[in-house]
N, C-alpha and C positions, 0 to 999 in steps of 0.2 A: 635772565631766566631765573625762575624762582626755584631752589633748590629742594622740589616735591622729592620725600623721600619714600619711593613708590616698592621698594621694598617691604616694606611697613604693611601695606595694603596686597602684596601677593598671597600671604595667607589667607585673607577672605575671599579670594578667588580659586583658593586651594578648595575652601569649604563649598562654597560654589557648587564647583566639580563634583563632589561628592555627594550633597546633597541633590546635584542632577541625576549621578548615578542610581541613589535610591528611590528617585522616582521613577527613572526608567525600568527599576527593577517592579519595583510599587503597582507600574502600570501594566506587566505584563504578566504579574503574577495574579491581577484581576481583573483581564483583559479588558481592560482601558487603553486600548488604541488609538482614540481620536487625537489628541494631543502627544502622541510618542513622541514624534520625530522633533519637536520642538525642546524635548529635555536635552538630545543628542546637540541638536545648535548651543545648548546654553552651558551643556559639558564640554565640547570642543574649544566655543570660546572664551570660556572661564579659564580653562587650562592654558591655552595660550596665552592670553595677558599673564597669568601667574610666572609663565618662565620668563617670558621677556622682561617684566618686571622686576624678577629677582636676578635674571642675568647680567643684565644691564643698565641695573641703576651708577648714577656715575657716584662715586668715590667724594665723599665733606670730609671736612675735617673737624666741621664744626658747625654744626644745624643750631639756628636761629629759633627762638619759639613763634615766629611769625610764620619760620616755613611746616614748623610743625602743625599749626590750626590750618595752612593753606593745604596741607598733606590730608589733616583730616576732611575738609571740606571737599575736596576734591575727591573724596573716597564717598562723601554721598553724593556726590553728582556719577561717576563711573560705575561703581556698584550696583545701584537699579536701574542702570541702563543694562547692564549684560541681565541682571535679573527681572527686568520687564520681558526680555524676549521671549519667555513662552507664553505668555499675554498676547503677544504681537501676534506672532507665530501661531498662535491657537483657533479654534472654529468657530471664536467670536466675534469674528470681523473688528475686531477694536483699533481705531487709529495707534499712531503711538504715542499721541500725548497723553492718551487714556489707557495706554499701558506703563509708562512712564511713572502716571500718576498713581494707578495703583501700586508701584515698585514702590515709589516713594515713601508713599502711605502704609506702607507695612513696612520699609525698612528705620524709617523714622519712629515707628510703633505707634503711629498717630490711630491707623483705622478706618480713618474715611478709603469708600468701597464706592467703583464706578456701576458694580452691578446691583442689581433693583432685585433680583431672585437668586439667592446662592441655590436653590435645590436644582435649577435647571445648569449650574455651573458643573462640570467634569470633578471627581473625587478627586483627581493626581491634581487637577490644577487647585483647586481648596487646599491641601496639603502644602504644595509650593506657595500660595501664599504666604500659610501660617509657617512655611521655613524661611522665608523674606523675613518675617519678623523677630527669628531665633536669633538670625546670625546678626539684625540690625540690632538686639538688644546686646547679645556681645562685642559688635562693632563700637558700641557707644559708651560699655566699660573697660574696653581698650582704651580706647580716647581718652576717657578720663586720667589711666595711666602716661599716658602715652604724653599729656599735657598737663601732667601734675606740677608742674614750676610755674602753672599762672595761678593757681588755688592759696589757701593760707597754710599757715606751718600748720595749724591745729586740724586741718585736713590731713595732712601727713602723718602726721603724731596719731591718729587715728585706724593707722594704715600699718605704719611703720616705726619703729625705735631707731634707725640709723637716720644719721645726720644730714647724710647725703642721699638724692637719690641717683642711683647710677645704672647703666644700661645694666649690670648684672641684677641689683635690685626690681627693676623693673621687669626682666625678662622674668625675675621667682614670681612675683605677685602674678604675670599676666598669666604665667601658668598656672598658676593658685585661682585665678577667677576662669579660667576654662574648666579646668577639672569642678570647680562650684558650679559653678552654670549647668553644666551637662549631668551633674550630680542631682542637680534639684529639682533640674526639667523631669530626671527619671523618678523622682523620689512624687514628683508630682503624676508623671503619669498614674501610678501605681496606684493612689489614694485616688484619685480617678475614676479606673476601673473598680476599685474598690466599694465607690458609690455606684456602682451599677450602669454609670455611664457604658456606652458604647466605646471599643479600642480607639475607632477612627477620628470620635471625638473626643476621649481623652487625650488622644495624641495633642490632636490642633490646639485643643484647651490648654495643654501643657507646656506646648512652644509659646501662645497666647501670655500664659499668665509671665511665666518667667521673663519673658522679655517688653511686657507691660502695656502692650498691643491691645490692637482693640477690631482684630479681624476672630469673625465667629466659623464654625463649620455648617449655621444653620443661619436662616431666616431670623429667628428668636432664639433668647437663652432660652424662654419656657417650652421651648420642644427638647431643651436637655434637661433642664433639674426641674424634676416633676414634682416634689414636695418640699414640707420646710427643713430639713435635715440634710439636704443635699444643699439646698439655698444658704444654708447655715457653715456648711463646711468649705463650701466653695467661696464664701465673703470670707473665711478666712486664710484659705489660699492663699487669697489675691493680694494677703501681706508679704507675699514673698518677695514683689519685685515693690514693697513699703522702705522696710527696711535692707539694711548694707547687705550686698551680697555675702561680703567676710562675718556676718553675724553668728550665725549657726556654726561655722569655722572655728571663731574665737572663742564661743562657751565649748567645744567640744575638745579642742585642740591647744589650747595656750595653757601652760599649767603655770607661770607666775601672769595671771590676771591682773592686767592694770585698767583703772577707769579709764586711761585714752584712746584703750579700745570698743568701748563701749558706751560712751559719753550721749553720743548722737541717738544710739536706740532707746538708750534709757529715756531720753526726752519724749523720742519717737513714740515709747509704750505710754507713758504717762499723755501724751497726748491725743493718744487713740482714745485710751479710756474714758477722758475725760470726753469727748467728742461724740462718742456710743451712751456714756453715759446722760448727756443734754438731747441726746437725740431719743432712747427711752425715755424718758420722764417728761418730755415739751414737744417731741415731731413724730410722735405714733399717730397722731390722727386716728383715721380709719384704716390705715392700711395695717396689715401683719405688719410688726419687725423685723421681721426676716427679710422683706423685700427691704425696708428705709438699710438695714443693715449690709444688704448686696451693695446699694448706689451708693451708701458711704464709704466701704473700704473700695469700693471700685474708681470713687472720687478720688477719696485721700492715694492711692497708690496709680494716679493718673492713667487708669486703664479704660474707664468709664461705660463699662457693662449694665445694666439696670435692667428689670424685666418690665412689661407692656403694661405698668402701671399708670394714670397720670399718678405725677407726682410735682405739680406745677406751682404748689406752692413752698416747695421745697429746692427749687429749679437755680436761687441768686447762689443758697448757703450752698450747695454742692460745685457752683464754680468758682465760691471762695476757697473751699477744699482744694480746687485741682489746682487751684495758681499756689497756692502752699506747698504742694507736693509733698514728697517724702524724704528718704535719705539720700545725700552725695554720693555714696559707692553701691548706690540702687540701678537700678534702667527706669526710674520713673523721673516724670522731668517736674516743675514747677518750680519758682521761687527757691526751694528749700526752708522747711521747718527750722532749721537751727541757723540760718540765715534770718530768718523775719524772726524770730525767739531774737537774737545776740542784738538787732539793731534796735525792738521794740524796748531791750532792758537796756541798751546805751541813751536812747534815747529821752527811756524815763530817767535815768540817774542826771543826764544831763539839765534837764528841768527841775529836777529836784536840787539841785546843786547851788542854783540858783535862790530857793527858797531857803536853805542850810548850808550857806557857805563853808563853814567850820566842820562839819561833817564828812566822810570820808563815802564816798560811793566805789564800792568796787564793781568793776566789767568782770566778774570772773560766772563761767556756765554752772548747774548746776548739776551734782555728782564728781566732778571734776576739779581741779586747780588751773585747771587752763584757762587765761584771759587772754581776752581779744582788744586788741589794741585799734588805734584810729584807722593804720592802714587797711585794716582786716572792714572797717566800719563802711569807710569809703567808697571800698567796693562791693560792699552789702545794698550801697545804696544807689551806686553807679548801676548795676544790676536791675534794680525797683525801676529806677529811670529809665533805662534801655527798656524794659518790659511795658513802662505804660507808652513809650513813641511810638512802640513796632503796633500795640494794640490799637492806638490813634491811627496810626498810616492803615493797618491792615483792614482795620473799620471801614475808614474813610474809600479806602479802593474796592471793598465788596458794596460798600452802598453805593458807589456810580457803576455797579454792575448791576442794579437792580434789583439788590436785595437789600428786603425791607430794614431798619436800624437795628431792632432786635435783636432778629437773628445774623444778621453781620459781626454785631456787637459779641455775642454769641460763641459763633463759629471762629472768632478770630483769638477769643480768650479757649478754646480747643485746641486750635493749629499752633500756636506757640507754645501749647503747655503738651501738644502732642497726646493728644488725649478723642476717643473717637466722638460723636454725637450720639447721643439714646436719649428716650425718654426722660431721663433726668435732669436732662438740660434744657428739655424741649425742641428739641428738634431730631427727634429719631425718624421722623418722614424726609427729611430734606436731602434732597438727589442730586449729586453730582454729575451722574451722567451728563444732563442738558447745560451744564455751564457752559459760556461763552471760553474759548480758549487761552483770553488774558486774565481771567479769574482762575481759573486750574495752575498758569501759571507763577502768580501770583502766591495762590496757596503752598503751591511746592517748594516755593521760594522761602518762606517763613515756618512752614516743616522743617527745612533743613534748619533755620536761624533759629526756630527753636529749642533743635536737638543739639547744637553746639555748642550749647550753654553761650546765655546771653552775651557773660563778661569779655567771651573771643570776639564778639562783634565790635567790642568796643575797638581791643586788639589791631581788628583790623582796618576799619577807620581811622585810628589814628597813626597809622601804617601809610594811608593814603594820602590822608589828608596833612599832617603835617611833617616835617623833614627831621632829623636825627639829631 
């Protein structure tokens, strides 16, 4: 039996509870009835898993990091099933693999949506959605603590100045990224309303953005940001889940300031710019900036929002964006920018080495003194690898479902990088609902493989596959 440490996961069924609670309150404080009793089923049984869970986990003495990724994994298969139920349970007649699948899909913060018309959707159940996608974005920079001894040191060093990480260290950080999170959601609500947005949808906007999601409260964005100043402010929002959650922390709070905390955004800023700035000057076309400037920070911070533009010839560069992704101690998933940065300059030095033997090439990043070594490279690259098999398999299994190469090709560079479909990608029409049920499954399956970050898969395969 594999030593799941399911205490670990009782607190997100603490949040569960709670978050069922303020809908039940949500729904009766604006007599939204229809779905009541469905929040009651998902507060009773969220509470319950959480004690039994925390009562009676057995006693290690020493957790493996194999049982740690198998703890996490197992925390996205359990979790959207207690938070599908009031999908299930609701007056949408929805099977449950199509409640399932929306759990998944918001807690994974991917976005893909089984329903075809949110306005005829229930307010309290829009809500619960967008609270699927709060607690899945904290779910996932837990994880990253939680599995920080598979990552490199310079991810650490990024984080932390102790040498070691130990459960007292990690219990300070996780509460340092709760209090951030719930800090930034509120910091976000506020400029929100501020824009003249509506409460209801500043709220879901603001669970939305923070945790990188890509469920809306409307049909369109363009029924929420009416002009280009709202369009303007909210592409820049949507840097919040770009860079580190610990960002805004570290310029406000650390008074001897070292680049190792800062290393990765500073890259992050110099390559936004550079990225807005070839996008002014070569991809304005016809359209305002404002909108190319939405689908790009919406790209680059893997949320993938865009308004009902075509923008179809812009549709390859914006899914090279999403497989890039943004920062490590973000909720945005892709590649990583200072991953594909560390391996394209190992890569050039090494070719160059070759032309200039006698010359000296240093691996070292810039703003920093931190260098990356071969182990660090190897797994930059094991990573690339795993990413383009899962995207070959996932292709190959949506095109014997009938969908065209495309959009297969498409949707499967989406579901790995957890990122929703719109316009920008070309395929903001394409419906879930009518999938065959080994394609949903499918997708859910590579949701989750996305969100675990690639390198655990490897982890785990070779867990299975070869002996110790």
């Amino acid at each position: 039996m594999f030593g799941l440490r399911i205490k670990y996961l009782s607190f997100f069924f603490v949040l569960i509870s709670i978050l069922s609670f303020f809908n039940v309150v949500y729904s009766y404080y604006l007599n939204l009835y229809l779905n009541l009793n469905t929040y009651y089923v998902s507060l009773v049984t969220s509470l319950t898993i959480a004690l039994i869970f925390y009562k009676f986990e057995r006693i290690q003495l020493k957790t493996t990091i194999f049982d740690k990724i198998l703890t996490v994994f197992f925390g996205y298969i359990l979790i959207p099933i207690v938070l599908s139920l009031p999908f299930y349970f609701s007056i949408y007649n929805l099977t449950f693999l199509d409640a399932f699948f929306e759990a998944i899909s918001g807690f994974t913060s991917t976005g893909f949506t089984i329903f075809d018309n949110i306005k005829h959707v229930d307010q309290s159940l829009i809500l619960w959605r967008s609270s699927i996608q709060w607690i899945g974005g904290l779910y996932f920079l837990f994880s990253i603590i939680y599995l920080i001894d598979i990552y490199d040191e310079s991810f650490k060093k990024s984080l932390t100045n102790y040498l070691s990480f130990n459960s007292s260290e990690i219990l300070k950080q996780s509460a340092k990224i709760f209090l951030l999170y719930c800090g930034i959601t509120f910091f976000l609500f506020i400029v929100l309303n501020l824009m003249s947005i509506r409460a209801f949808d500043s709220l879901n906007l603001a669970f939305t953005i923070i945790s990188s999601g890509g469920f809306l409260p409307s049909n369109e964005l363009s029924n929420i940001l009416k002009n280009n100043t709202q369009i303007i402010i909210f592409s820049l929002l949507l840097l919040f889940s770009y860079f580190s959650i610990f960002f805004s922390y570290n310029l406000l709070f650390i008074k001897k300031k070292s680049m190792n905390f800062f290393y990765e955004d500073l890259h992050l800023i110099f390559y936004y710019l550079i990225i807005v700035l070839i996008f002014f000057l070569f991809f304005t076309f016809n359209n305002n900036f404002s909108i190319n400037l939405l689908s790009l920070s919406s790209s680059m911070s893997n949320i993938g929002f865009s308004l009902d533009t075509n923008q179809s010839k812009l549709n390859f560069i914006y899914l090279i964006l999403v497989i890039i992704g943004g920062s490590f101690f973000s909720t945005s998933s892709g590649l990583r920018f200072i991953k594909i940065y560390s391996l394209f300059k190992y890569s050039i030095n090494q070719i160059l080495s070759f032309s200039r033997p006698k010359k000296i090439f240093m691996n070292k990043l810039l703003f920093t003194k931190i260098n990356f070594d071969f182990k660090e490279i190897n797994k930059y690259f094991l990573t690339v690898l795993i990413f383009i098999l899962s995207l070959f398999i996932l292709t190959t299994l949506l095109s014997l479902s009938q969908i065209d190469f495309e959009s297969a090709f498409k949707l499967s560079i989406l579901t790995l990088m957890n990122t929703v479909n719109s316009n920008a990608y070309g395929l903001a029409d394409f419906e879930f609902y009518n999938l065959h049920y080994f394609t949903k499954y499918c997708l859910i399956l590579f949701m989750i493989i996305g969100r675990i970050e690639l390198l655990t898969v490897l982890i785990i395969g070779k867990k299975f596959l070869f002996k110790d």
